[in-house]
Short mmCIF file of the C-alpha atoms (twelve columns), coordinates in Angstrom:
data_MODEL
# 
_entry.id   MODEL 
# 
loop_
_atom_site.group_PDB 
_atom_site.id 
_atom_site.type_symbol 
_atom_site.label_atom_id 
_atom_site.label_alt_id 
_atom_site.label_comp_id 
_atom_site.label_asym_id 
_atom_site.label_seq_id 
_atom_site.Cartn_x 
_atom_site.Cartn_y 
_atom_site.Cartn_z 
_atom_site.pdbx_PDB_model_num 
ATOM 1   C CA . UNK A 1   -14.221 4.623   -21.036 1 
ATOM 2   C CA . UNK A 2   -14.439 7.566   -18.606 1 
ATOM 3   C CA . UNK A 3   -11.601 7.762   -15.749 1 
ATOM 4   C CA . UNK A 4   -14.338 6.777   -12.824 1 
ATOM 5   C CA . UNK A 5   -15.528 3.618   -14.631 1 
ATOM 6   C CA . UNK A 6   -11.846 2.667   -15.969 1 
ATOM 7   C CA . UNK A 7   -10.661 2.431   -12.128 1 
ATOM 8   C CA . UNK A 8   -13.320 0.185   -11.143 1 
ATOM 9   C CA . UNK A 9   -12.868 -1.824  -13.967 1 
ATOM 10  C CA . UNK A 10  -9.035  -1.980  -12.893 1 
ATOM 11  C CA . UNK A 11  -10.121 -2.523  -9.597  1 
ATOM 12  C CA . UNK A 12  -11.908 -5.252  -10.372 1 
ATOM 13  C CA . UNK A 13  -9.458  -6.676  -12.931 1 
ATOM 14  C CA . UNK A 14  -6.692  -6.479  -10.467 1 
ATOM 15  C CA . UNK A 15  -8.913  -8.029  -7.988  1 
ATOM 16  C CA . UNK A 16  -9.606  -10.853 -10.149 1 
ATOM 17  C CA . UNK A 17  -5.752  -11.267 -10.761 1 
ATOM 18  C CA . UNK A 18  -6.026  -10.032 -14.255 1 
ATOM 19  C CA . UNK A 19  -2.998  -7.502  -13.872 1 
ATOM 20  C CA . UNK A 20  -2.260  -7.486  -17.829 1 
ATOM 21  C CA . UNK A 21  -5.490  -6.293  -18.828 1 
ATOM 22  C CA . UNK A 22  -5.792  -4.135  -15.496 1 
ATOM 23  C CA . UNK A 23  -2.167  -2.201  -17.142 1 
ATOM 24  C CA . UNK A 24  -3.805  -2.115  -20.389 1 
ATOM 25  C CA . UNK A 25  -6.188  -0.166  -19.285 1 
ATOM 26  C CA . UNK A 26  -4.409  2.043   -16.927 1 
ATOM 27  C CA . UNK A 27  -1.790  2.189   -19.826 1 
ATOM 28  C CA . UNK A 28  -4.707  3.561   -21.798 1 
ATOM 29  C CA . UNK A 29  -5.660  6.904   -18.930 1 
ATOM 30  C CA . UNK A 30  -1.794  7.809   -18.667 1 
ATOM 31  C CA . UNK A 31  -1.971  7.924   -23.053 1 
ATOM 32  C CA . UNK A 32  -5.160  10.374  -22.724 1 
ATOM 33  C CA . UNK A 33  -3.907  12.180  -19.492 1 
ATOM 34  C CA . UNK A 34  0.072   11.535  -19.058 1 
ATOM 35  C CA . UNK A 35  0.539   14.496  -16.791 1 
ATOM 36  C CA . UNK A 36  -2.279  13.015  -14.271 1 
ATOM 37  C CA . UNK A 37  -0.041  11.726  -11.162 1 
ATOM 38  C CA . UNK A 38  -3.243  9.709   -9.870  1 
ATOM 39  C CA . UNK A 39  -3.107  7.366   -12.861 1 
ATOM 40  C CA . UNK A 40  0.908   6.808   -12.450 1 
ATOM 41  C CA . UNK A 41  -0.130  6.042   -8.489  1 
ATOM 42  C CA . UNK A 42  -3.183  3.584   -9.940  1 
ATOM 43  C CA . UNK A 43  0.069   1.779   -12.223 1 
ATOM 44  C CA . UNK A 44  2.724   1.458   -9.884  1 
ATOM 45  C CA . UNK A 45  -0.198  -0.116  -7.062  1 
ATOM 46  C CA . UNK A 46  -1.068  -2.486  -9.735  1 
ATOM 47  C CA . UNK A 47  3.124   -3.302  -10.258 1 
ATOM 48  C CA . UNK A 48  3.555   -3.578  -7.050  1 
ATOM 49  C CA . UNK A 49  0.163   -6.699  -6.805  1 
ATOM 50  C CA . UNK A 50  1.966   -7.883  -9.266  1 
ATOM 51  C CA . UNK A 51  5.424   -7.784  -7.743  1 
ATOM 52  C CA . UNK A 52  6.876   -5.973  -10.852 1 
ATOM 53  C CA . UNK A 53  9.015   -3.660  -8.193  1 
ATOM 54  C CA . UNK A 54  11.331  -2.278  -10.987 1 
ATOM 55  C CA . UNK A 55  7.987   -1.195  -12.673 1 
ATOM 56  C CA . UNK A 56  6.582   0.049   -9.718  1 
ATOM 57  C CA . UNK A 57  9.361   2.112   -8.552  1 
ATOM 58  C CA . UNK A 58  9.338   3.606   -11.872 1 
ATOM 59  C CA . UNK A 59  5.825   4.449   -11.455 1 
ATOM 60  C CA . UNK A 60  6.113   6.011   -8.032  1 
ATOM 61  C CA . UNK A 61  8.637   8.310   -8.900  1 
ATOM 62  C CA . UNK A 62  6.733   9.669   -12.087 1 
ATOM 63  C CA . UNK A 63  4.214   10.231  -9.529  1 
ATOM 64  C CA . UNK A 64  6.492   11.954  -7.003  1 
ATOM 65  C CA . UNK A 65  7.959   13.918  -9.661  1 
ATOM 66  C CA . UNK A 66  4.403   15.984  -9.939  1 
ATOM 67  C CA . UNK A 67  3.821   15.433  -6.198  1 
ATOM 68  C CA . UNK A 68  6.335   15.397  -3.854  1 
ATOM 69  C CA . UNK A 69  4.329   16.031  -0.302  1 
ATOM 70  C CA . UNK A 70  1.364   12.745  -0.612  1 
ATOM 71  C CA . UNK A 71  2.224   10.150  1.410   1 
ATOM 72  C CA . UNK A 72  0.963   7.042   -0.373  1 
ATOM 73  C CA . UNK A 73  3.567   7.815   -3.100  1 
ATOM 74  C CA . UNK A 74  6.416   7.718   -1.094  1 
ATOM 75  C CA . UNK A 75  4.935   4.442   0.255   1 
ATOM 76  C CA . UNK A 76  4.557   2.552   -3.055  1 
ATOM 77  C CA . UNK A 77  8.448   3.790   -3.668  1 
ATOM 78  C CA . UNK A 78  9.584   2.026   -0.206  1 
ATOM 79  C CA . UNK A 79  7.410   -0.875  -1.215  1 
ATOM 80  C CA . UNK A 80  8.814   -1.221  -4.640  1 
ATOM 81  C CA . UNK A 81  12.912  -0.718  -3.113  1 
ATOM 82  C CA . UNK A 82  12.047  -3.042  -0.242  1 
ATOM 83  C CA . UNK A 83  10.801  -5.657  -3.451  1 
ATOM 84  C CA . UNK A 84  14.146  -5.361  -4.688  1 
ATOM 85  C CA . UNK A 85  16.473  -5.528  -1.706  1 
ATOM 86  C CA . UNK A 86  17.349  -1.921  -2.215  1 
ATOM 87  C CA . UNK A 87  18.415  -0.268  1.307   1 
ATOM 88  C CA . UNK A 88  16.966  3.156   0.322   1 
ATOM 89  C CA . UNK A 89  13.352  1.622   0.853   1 
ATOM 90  C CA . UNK A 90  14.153  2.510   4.349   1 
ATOM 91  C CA . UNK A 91  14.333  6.097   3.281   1 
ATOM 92  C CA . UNK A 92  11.270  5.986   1.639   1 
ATOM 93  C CA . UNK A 93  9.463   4.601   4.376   1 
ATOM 94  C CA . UNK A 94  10.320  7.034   6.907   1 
ATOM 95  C CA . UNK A 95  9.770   10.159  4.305   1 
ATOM 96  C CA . UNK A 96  6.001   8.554   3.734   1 
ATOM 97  C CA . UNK A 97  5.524   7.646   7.736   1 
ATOM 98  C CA . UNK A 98  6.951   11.421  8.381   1 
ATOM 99  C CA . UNK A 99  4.204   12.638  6.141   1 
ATOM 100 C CA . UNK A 100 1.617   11.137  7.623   1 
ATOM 101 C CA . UNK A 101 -0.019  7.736   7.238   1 
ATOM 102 C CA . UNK A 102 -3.151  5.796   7.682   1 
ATOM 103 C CA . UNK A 103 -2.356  2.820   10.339  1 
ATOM 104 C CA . UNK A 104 -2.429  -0.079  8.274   1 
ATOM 105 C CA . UNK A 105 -0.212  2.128   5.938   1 
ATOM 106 C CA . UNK A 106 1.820   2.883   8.826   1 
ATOM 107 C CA . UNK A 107 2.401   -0.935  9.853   1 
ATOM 108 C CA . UNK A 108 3.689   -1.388  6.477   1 
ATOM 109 C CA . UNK A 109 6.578   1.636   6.468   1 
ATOM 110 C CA . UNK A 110 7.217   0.601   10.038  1 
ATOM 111 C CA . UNK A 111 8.008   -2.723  8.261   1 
ATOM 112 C CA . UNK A 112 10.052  -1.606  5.766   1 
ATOM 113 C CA . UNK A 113 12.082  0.368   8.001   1 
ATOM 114 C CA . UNK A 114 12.487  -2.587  10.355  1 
ATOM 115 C CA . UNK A 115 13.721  -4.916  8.436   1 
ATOM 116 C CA . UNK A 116 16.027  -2.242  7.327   1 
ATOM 117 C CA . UNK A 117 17.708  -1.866  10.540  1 
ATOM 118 C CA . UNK A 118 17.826  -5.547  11.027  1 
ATOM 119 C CA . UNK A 119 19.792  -5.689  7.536   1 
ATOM 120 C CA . UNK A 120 21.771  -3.253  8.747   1 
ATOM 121 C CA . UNK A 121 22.649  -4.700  12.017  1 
ATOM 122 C CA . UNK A 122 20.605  -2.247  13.983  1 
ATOM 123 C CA . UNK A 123 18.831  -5.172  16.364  1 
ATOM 124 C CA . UNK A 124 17.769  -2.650  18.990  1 
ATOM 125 C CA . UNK A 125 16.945  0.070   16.558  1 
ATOM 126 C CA . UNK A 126 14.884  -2.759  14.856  1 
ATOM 127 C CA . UNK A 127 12.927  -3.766  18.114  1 
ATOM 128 C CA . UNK A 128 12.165  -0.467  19.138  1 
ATOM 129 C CA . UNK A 129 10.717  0.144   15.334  1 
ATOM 130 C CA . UNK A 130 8.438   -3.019  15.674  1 
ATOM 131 C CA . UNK A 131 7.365   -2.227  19.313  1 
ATOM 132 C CA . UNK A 132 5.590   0.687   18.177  1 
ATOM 133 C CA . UNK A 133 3.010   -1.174  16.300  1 
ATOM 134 C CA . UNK A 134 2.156   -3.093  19.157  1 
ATOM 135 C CA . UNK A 135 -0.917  -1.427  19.899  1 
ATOM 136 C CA . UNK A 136 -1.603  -1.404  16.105  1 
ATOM 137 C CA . UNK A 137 -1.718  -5.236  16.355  1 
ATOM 138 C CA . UNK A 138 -3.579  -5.533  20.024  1 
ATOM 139 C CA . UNK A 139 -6.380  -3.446  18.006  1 
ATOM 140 C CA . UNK A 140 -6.667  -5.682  15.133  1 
ATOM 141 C CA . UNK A 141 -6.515  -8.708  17.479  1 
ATOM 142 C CA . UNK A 142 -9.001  -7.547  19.302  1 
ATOM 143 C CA . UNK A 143 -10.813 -7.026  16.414  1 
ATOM 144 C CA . UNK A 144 -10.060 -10.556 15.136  1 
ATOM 145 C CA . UNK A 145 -11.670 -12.073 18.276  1 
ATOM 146 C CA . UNK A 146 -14.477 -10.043 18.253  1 
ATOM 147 C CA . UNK A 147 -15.339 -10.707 14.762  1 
ATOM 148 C CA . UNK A 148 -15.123 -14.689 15.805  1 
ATOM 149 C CA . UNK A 149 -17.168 -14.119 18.884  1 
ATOM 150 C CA . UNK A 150 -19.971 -12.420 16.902  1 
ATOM 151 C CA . UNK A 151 -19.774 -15.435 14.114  1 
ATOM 152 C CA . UNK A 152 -19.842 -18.315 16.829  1 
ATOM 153 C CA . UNK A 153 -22.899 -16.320 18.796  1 
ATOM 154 C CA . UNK A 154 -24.532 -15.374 15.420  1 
ATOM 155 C CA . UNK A 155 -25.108 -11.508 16.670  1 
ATOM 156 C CA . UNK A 156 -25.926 -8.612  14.291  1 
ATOM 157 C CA . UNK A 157 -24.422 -8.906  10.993  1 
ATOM 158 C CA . UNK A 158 -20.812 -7.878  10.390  1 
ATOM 159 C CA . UNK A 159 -21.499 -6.083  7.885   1 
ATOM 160 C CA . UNK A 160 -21.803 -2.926  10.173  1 
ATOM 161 C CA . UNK A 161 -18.406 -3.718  12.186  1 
ATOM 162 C CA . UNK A 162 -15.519 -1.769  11.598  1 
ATOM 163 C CA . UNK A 163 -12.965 -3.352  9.554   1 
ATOM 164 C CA . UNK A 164 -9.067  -3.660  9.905   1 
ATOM 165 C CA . UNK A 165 -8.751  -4.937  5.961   1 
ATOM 166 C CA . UNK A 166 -7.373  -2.523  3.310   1 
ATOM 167 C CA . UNK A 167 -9.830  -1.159  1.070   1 
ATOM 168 C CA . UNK A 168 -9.818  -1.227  -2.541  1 
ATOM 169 C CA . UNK A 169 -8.278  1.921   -3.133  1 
ATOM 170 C CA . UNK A 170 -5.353  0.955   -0.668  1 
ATOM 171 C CA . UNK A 171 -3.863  -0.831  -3.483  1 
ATOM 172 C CA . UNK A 172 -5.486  1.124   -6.274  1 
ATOM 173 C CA . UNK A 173 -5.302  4.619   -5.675  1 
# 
């Protein structure tokens, strides 16, 4: 199977909440191509759906190892620590947030590195993290109402309308 049609097919797989035959066949690109850091991301996304955080943080830093600058990376590593309690997510987050992020990848670090100051005793610190995304969540609120607006009025179709949900390759590549 080429590398295009395998990540559908993991897509889908993963998707469908088939995560042992969606690591078989990512299992199967890192064998023909182990040096390829997008396949190690496409692995530790599909740990991480499948809260496997040791895995996962495994994953991430075989992919950080060949790329050190991507954000997403660095993300999936402070995703996987945060999985297992380990206060170096934190780190992780911020590194990924300081290297730029999407927003709804940037809600996520901001997250992380919340709760880490509230484990940490850091209450203000904590508040000030999670005030940032307030306009992040007044936009998808917004959203949210328009979206229910258009449904109960029966407008034009949806389909069209921006979107605040993660895309496919959010959690698979």
């Amino acid at each position: 199977m080429d590398p295009a049609n395998a990540v559908a097919e993991i897509q889908r797989l993963a998707a469908a909440g088939d995560f042992i035959a969606a690591d078989t066949i990512c299992r199967d690109l890192i064998t023909s191509q182990p040096d390829n850091p997008g396949f190690w991301q496409l692995r530790g996304n599909g740990a991480l759906v499948a809260k496997d955080f040791s895995a996962a943080q495994n994953y991430f830093e075989r992919v950080l190892a060949a790329v050190s600058d991507a954000p997403r990376p660095w993300l999936g590593l402070a995703q996987a620590r945060a999985g297992q309690n380990d206060p170096l997510a934190t780190e992780a987050a911020e590194h990924a947030l300081a290297l730029g992020l999407s927003d709804d990848d940037t809600a996520i670090a901001s997250g992380i590195i919340a709760t880490g100051q509230f484990q940490r005793g850091d209450l203000a610190g904590g508040k000030v993290t999670l005030s940032r995304l307030l306009d992040y969540y007044k936009k998808s609120a917004r959203f949210l109402r328009l979206k229910l607006f258009m449904r109960r009025n029966q407008r034009s179709p949806l389909r069209y309308a921006p979107t605040m949900q993660p895309s496919p390759s959010s959690f698979c590549g």
